[in-house]
C-alpha positions as CSV (number, residue, x, y, z in Angstrom):
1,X,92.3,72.9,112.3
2,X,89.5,75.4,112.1
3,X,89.6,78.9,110.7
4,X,86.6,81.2,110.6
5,X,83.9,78.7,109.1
6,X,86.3,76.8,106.2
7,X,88.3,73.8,107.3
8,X,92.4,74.4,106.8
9,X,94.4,70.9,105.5
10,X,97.7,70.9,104.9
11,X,101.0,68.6,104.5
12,X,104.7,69.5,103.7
13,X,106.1,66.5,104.0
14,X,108.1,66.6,101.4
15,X,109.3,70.7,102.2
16,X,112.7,71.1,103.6
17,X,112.9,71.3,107.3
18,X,112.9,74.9,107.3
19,X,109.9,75.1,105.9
20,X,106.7,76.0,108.4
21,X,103.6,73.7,108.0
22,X,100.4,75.7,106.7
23,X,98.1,75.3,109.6
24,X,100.9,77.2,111.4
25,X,100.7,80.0,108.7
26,X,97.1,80.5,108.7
27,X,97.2,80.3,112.6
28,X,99.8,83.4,113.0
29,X,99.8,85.0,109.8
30,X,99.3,88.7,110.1
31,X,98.2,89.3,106.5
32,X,95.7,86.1,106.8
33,X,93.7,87.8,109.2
34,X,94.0,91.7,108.2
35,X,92.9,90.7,105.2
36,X,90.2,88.2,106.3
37,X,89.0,91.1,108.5
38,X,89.1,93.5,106.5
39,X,87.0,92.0,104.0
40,X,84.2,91.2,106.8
41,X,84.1,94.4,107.7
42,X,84.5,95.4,104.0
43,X,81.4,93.6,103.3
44,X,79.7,95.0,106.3
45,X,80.1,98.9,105.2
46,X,79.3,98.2,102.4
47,X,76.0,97.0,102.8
48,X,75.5,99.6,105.4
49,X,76.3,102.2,103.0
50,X,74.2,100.6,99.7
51,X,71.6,102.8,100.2
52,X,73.7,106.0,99.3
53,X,75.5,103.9,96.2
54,X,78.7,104.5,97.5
55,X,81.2,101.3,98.3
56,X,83.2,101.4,101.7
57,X,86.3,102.0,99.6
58,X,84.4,105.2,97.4
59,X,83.4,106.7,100.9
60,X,86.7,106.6,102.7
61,X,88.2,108.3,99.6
62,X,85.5,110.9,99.1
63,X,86.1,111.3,103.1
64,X,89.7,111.6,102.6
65,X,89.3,114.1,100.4
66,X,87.1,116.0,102.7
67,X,89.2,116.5,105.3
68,X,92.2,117.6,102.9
69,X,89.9,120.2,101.9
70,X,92.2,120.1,98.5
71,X,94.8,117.6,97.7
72,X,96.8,115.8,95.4
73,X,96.0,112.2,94.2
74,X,99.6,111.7,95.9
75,X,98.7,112.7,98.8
76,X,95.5,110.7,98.9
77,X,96.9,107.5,97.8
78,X,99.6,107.8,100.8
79,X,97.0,108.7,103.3
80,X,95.0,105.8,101.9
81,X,98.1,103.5,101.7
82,X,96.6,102.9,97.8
83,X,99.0,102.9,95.3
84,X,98.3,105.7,92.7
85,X,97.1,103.3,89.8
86,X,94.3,101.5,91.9
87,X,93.3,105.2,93.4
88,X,93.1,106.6,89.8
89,X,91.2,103.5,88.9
90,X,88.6,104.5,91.9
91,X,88.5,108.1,91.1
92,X,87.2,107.6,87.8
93,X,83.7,106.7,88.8
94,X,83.1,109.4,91.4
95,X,84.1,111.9,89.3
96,X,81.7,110.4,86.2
97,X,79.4,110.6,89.3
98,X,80.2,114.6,89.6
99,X,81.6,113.8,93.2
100,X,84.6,115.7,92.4
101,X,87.1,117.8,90.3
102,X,90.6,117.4,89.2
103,X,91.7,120.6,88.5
104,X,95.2,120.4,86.7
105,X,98.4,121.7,88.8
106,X,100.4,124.6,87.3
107,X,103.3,123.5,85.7
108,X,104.9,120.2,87.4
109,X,102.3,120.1,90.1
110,X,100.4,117.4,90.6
111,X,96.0,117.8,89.6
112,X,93.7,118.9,92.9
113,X,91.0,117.1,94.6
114,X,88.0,118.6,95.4
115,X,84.9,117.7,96.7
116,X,81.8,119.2,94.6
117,X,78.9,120.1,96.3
118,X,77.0,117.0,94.9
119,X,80.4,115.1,96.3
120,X,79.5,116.4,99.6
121,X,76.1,115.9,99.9
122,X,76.8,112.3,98.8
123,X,79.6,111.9,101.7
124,X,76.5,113.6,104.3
125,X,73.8,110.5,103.2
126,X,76.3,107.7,103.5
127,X,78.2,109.4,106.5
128,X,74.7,108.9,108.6
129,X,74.9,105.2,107.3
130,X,78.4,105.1,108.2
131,X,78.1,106.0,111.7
132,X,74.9,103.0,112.0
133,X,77.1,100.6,110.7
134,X,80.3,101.9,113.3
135,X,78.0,101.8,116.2
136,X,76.5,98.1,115.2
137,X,80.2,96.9,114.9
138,X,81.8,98.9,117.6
139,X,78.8,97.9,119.9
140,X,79.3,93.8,119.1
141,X,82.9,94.2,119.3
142,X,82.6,96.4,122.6
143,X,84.1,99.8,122.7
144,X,87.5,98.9,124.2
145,X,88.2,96.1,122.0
146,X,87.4,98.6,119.1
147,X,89.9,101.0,120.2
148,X,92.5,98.6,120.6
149,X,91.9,97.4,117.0
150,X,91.9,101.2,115.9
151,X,95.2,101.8,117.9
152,X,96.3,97.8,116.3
153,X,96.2,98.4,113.0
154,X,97.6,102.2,113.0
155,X,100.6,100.1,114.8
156,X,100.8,97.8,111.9
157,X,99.8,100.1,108.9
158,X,103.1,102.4,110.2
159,X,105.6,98.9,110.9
160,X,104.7,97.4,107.4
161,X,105.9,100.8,106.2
């Protein structure tokens, strides 16, 4: 059995009967292929957006942030479906980067995102880079097939919650 371009062997003989032979898996897995295409496309953005030194996963936070305006970390993190650890672990570099602020809540609320103004001029460069790289992929993929994976995996990211 083929998958992608690496060849798939497997044998259970000796699993109980219940158990579900691997080139079954790979074939039907959900999680096999989100996350084999998501690291294509990964890859893809990413070398799209090299030029501006931001990775896919920097931009879509520093875009997050963007369209909250303001936010929490929390909020963030949920929007992002990231738990707060890796997030944190991200932030760190854009702010060293002077991309944004964390201004500390009062009292028990959580610290505020915000863009700086070096932030969003950063997010401007790589957005024109983003939307080449879009328009390459959505144009091979053709544009209904792309708004069936959009609509796809918004279905999925809300059922695996």
């Amino acid at each position: 059995m083929r998958t992608g371009s690496g060849r798939i062997r497997g044998n259970l003989a000796d699993a109980p009967p219940q158990a579900i032979a691997p080139q079954a898996i790979v074939e039907v897995c959900i999680c096999h292929h989100a996350r084999r295409a998501a690291r294509a496309i990964s890859r893809a953005f990413d070398e799209a957006l090299s030029p501006s030194g931001l990775r896919a996963n920097q931009f879509n936070i520093l875009a997050v942030i963007a369209a909250c305006d303001q936010t929490s970390a929390a909020e963030v993190a949920g929007i992002l479906a990231m738990d707060r650890t890796t997030l944190s672990r991200n932030l760190k570099p854009l702010r060293k980067a002077g991309y944004l602020t964390t201004d500390g809540g009062a009292g028990r609320r959580p610290d505020v995102l915000a863009l700086t103004a070096v932030g969003r001029g950063a997010l401007v460069k790589a957005s024109v880079l983003w939307r080449e790289a879009q328009g390459q992929l959505t144009e091979r993929m053709g544009a209904g097939q792309a708004g069936i994976l959009l609509q796809t995996l918004e279905a999925a990211a809300k059922a695996a919650n």
